[in-house]
DRENLO-373900 format. One record per atom (N, C-alpha, C): residue number from 0; residue in one letter; atom name; x, y, z. Coordinates in nm, 4 decimals. Each point is the difference from the previous one (the first is absolute). Layout:
N
NUM; a; CA; X; Y; Z
...
//
This chain:
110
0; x; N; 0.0854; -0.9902; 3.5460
0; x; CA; 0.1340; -0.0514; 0.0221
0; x; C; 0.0390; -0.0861; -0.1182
1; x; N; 0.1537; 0.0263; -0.0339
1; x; CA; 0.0220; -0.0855; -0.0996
1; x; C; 0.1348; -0.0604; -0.0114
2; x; N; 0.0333; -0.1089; -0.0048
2; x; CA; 0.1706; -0.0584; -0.0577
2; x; C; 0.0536; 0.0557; -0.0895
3; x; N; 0.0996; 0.0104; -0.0346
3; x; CA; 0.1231; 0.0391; -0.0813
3; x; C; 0.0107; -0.1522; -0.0926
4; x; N; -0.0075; 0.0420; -0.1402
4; x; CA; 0.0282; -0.1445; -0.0623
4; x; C; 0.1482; 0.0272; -0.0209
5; x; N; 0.0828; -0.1163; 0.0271
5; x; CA; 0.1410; -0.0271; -0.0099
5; x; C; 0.0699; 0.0558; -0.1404
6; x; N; -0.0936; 0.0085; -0.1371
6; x; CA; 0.0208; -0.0441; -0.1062
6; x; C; -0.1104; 0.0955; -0.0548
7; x; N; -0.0338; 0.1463; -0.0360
7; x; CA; -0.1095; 0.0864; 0.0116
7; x; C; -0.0746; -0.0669; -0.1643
8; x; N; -0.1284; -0.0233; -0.0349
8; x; CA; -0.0352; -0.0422; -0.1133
8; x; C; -0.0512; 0.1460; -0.0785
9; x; N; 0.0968; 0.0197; -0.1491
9; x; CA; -0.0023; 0.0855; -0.0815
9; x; C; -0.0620; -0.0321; -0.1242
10; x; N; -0.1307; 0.0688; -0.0114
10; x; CA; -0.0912; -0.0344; -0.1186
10; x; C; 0.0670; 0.1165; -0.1112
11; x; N; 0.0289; -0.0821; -0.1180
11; x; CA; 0.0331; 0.1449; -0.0981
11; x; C; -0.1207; 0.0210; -0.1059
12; x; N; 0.0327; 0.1661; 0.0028
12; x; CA; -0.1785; 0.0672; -0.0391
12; x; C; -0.0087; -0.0813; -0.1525
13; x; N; -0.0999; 0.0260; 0.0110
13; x; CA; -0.0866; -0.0992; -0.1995
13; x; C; -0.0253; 0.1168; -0.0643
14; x; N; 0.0135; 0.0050; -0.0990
14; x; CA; -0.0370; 0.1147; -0.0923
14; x; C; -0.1086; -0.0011; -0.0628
15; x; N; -0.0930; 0.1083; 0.0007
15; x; CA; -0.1168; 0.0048; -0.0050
15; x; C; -0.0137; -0.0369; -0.1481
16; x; N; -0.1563; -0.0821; 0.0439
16; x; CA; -0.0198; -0.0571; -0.1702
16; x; C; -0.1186; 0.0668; -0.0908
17; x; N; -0.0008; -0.0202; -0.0924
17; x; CA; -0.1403; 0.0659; -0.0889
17; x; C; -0.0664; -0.1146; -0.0743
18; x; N; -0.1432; -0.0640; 0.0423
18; x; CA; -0.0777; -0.0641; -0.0568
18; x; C; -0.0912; 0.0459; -0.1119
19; x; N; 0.0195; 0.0704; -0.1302
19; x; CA; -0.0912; 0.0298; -0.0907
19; x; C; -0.1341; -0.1071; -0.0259
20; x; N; 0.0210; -0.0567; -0.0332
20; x; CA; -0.0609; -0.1282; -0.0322
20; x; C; -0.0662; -0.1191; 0.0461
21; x; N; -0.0914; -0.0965; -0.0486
21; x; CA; -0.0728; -0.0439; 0.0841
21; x; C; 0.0376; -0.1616; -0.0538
22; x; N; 0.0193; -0.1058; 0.1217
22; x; CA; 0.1037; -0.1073; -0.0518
22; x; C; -0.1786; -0.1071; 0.0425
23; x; N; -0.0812; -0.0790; -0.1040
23; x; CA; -0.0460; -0.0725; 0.0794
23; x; C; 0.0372; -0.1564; 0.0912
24; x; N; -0.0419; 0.0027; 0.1000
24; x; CA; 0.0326; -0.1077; 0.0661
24; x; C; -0.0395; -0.1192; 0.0386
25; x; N; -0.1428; -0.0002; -0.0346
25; x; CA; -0.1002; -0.0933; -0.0065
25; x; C; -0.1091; 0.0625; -0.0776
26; x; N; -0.0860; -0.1323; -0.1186
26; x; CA; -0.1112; 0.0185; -0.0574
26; x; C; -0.0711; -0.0863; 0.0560
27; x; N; -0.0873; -0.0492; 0.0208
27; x; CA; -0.1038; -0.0779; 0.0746
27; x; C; -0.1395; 0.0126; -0.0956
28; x; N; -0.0070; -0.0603; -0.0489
28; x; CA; -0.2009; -0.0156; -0.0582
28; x; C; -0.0742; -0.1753; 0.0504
29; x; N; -0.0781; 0.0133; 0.0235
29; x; CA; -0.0875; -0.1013; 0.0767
29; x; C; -0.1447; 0.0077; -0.0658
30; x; N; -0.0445; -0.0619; -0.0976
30; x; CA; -0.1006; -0.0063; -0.0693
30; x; C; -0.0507; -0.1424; -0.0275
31; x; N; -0.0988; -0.0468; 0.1210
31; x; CA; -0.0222; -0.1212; 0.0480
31; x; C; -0.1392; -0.0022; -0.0967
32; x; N; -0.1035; 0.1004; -0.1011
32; x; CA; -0.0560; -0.0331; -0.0525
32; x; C; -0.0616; 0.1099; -0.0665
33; x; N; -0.0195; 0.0128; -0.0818
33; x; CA; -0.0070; 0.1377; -0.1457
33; x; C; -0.1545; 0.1149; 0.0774
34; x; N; -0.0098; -0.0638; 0.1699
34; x; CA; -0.0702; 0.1182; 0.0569
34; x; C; 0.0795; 0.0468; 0.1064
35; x; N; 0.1051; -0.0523; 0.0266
35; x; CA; 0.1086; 0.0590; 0.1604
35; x; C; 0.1184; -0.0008; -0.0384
36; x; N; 0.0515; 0.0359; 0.0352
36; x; CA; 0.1667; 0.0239; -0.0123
36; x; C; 0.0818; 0.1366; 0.1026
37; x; N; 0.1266; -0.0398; 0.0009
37; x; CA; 0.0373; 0.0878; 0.0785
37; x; C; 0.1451; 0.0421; -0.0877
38; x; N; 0.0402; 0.1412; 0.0204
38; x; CA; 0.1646; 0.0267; -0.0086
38; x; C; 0.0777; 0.0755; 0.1224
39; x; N; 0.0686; -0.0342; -0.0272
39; x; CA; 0.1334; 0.0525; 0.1194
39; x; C; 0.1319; 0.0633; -0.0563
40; x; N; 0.0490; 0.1004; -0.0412
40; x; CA; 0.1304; 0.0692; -0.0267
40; x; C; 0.0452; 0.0794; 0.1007
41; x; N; 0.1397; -0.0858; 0.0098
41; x; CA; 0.0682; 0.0700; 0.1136
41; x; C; 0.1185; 0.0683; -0.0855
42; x; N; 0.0313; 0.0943; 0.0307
42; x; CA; 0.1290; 0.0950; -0.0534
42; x; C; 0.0575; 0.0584; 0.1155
43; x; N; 0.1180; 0.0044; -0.0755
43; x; CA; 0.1357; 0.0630; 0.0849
43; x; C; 0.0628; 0.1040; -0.0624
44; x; N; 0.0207; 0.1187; 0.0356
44; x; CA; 0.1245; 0.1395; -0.0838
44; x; C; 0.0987; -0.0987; -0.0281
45; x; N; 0.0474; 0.0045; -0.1113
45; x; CA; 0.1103; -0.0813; -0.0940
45; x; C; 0.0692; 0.1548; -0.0992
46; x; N; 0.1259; -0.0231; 0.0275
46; x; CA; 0.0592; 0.1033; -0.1003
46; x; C; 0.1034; -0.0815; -0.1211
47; x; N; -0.0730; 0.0083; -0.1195
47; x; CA; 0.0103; -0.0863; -0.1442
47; x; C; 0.1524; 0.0492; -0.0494
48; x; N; 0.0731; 0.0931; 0.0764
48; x; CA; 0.1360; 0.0287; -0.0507
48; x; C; 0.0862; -0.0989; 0.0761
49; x; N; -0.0058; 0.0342; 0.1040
49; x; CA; 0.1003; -0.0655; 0.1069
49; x; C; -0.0341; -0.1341; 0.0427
50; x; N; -0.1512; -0.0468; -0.0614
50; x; CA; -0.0529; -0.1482; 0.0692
50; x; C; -0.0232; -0.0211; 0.1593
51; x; N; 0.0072; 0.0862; 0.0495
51; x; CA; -0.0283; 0.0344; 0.1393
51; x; C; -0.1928; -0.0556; 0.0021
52; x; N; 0.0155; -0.0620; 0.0945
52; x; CA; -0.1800; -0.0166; 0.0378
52; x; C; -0.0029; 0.0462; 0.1750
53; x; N; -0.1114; 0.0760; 0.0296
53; x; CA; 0.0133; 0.0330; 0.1183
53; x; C; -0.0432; -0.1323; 0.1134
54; x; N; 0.0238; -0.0050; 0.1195
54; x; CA; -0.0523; -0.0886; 0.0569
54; x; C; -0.1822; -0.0129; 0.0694
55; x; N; -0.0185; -0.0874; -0.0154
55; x; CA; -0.1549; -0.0576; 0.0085
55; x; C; -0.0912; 0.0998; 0.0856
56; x; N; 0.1253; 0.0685; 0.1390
56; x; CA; -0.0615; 0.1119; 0.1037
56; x; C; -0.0907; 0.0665; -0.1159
57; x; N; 0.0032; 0.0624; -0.1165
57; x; CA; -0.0215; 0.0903; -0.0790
57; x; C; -0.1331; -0.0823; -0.1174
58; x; N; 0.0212; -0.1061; 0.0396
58; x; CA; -0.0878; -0.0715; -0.1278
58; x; C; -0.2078; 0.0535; 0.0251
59; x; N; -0.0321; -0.0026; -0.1358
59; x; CA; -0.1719; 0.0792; -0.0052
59; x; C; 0.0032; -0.1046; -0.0207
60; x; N; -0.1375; -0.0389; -0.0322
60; x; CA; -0.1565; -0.1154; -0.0200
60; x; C; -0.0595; 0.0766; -0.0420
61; x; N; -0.0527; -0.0320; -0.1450
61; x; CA; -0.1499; 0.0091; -0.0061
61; x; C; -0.0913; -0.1135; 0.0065
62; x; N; -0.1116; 0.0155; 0.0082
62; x; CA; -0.0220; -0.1128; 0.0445
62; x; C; -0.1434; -0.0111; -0.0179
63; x; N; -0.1273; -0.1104; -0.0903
63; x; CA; -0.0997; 0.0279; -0.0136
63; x; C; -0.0631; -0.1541; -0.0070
64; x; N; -0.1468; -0.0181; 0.0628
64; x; CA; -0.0106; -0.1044; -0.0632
64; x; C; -0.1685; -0.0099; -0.0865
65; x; N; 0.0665; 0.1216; -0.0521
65; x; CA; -0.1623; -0.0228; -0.1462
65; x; C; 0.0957; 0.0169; -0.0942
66; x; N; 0.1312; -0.0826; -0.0576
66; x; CA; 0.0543; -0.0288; -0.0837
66; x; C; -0.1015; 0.0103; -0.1308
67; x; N; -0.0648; -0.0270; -0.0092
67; x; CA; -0.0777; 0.0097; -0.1246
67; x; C; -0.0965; 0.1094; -0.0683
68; x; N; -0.0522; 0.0727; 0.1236
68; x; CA; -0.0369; 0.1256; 0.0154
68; x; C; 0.1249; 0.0907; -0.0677
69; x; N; 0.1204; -0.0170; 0.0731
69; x; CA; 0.0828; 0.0568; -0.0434
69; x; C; 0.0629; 0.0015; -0.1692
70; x; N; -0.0467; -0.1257; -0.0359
70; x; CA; 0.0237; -0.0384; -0.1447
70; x; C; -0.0392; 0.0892; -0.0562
71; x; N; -0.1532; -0.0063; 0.0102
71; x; CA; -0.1217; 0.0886; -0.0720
71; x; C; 0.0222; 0.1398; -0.0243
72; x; N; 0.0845; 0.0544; 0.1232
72; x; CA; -0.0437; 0.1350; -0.0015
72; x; C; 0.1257; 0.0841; 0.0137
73; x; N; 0.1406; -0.0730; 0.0191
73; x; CA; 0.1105; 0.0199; -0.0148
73; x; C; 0.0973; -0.0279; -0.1858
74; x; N; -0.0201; 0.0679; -0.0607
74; x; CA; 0.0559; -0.0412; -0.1532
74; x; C; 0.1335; -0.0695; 0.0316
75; x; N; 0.0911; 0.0501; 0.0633
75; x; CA; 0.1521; -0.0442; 0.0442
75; x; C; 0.0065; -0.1493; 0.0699
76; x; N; -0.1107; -0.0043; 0.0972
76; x; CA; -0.0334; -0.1337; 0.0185
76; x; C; -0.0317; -0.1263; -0.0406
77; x; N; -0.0850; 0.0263; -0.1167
77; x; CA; -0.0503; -0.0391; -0.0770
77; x; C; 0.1154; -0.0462; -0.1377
78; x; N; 0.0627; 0.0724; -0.0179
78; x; CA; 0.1210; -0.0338; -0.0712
78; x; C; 0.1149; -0.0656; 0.0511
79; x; N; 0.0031; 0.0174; 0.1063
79; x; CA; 0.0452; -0.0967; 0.0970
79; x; C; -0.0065; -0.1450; 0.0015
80; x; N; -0.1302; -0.0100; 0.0217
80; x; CA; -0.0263; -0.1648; 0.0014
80; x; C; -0.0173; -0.0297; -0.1558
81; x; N; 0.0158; 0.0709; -0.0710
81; x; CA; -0.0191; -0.0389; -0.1050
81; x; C; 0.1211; -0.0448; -0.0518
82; x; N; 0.1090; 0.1004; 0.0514
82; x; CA; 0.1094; -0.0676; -0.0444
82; x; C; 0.0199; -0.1330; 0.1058
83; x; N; -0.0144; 0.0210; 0.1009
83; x; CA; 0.0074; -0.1432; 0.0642
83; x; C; -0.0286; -0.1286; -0.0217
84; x; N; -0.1267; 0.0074; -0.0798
84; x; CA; -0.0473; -0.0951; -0.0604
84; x; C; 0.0285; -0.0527; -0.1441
85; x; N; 0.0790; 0.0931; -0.0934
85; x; CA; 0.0895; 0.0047; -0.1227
85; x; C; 0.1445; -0.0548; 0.0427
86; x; N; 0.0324; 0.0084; 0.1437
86; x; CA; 0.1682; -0.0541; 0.0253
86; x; C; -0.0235; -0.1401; 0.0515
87; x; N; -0.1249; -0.0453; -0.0060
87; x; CA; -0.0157; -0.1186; 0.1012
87; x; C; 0.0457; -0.1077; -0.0919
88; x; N; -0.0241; -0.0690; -0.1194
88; x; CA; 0.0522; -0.0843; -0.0924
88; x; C; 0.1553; 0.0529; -0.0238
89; x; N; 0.0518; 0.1153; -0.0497
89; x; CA; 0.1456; 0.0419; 0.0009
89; x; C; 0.1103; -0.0401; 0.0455
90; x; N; -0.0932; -0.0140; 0.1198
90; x; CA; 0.0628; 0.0025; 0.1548
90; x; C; 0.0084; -0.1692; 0.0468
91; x; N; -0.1184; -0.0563; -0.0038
91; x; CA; 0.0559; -0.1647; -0.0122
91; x; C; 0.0959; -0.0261; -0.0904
92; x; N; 0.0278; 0.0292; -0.1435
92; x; CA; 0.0419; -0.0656; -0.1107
92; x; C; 0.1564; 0.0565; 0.0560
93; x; N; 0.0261; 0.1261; 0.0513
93; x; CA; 0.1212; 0.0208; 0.0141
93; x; C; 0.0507; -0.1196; 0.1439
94; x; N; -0.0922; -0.0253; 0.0459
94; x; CA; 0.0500; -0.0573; 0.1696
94; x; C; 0.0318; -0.1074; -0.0624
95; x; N; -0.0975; -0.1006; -0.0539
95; x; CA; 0.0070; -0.1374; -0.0812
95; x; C; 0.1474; 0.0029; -0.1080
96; x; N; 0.0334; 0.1038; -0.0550
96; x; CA; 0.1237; 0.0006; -0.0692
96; x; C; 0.1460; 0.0228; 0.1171
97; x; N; -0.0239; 0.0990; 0.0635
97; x; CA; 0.1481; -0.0065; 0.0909
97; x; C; -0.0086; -0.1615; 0.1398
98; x; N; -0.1272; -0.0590; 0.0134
98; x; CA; 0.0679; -0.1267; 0.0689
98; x; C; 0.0012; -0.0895; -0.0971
99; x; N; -0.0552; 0.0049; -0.1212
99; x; CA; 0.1035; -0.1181; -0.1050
99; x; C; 0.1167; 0.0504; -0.0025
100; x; N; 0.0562; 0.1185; -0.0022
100; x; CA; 0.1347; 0.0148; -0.0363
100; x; C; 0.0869; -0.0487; 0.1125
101; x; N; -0.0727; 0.0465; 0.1538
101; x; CA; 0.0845; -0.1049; 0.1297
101; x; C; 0.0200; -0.0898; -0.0542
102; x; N; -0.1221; -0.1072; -0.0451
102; x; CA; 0.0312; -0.1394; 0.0200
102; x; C; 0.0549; -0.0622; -0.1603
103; x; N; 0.0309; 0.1224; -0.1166
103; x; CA; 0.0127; -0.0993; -0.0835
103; x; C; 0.2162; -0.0220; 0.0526
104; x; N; 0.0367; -0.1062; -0.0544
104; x; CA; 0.1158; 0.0049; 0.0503
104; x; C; 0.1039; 0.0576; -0.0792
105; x; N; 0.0832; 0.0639; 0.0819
105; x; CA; 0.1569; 0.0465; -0.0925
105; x; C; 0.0376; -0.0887; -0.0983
106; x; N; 0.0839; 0.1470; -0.0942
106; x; CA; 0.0158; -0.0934; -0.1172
106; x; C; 0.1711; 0.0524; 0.0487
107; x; N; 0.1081; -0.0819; 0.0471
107; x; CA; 0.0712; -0.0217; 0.0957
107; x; C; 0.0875; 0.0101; -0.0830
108; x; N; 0.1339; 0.0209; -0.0666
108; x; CA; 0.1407; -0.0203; -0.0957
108; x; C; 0.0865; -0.0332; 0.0949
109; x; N; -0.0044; -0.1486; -0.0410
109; x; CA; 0.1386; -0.0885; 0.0619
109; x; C; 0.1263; 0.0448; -0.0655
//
């Protein structure tokens, strides 16, 4: 049995989308000491024309925690943290430069 809504609710159709591409959504590494570590990559279908990212329903994990194992025996991995560890100074010096620029003060024309 069912009511009659006063006011009938009309969904209009979505047009189907195409995700080529793989958008990541989280990196995660946890390397509490140069014998354990863990990683976590989560991805989502992302289509790089339209900027479309699909929603999370759709999101993978990989997910491991012999992070270091994986170093060893993964080349891509391994270049990985390598670059990770090459952006780590970069990467302060740029942070340390854009909050001096917050706080240095306007140069204001009265």
């Amino acid at each position: 049995m069912s009511l009659t809504l006063q006011t009938p609710l009309e969904i209009p159709a979505v047009a189907a989308k195409s995700y080529p591409h793989i958008w990541l959504l989280n990196v995660i590494a946890s390397a509490p000491s140069m014998q354990s570590g863990s990683i976590r990559i989560e991805t989502l279908p992302c289509n790089r024309q339209t900027g479309d990212i699909a929603t999370g329903d759709h999101m993978d994990a990989i997910s491991t925690g012999r992070l270091w194992e994986a170093v060893e025996q993964v080349p891509e991995v391994a270049a990985a943290m390598h670059a990770i560890f090459a952006a780590v100074e970069p990467l302060r010096a740029w942070v340390a430069a854009q909050e001096a620029a917050q706080e240095a003060p306007s140069d204001a024309v009265e």
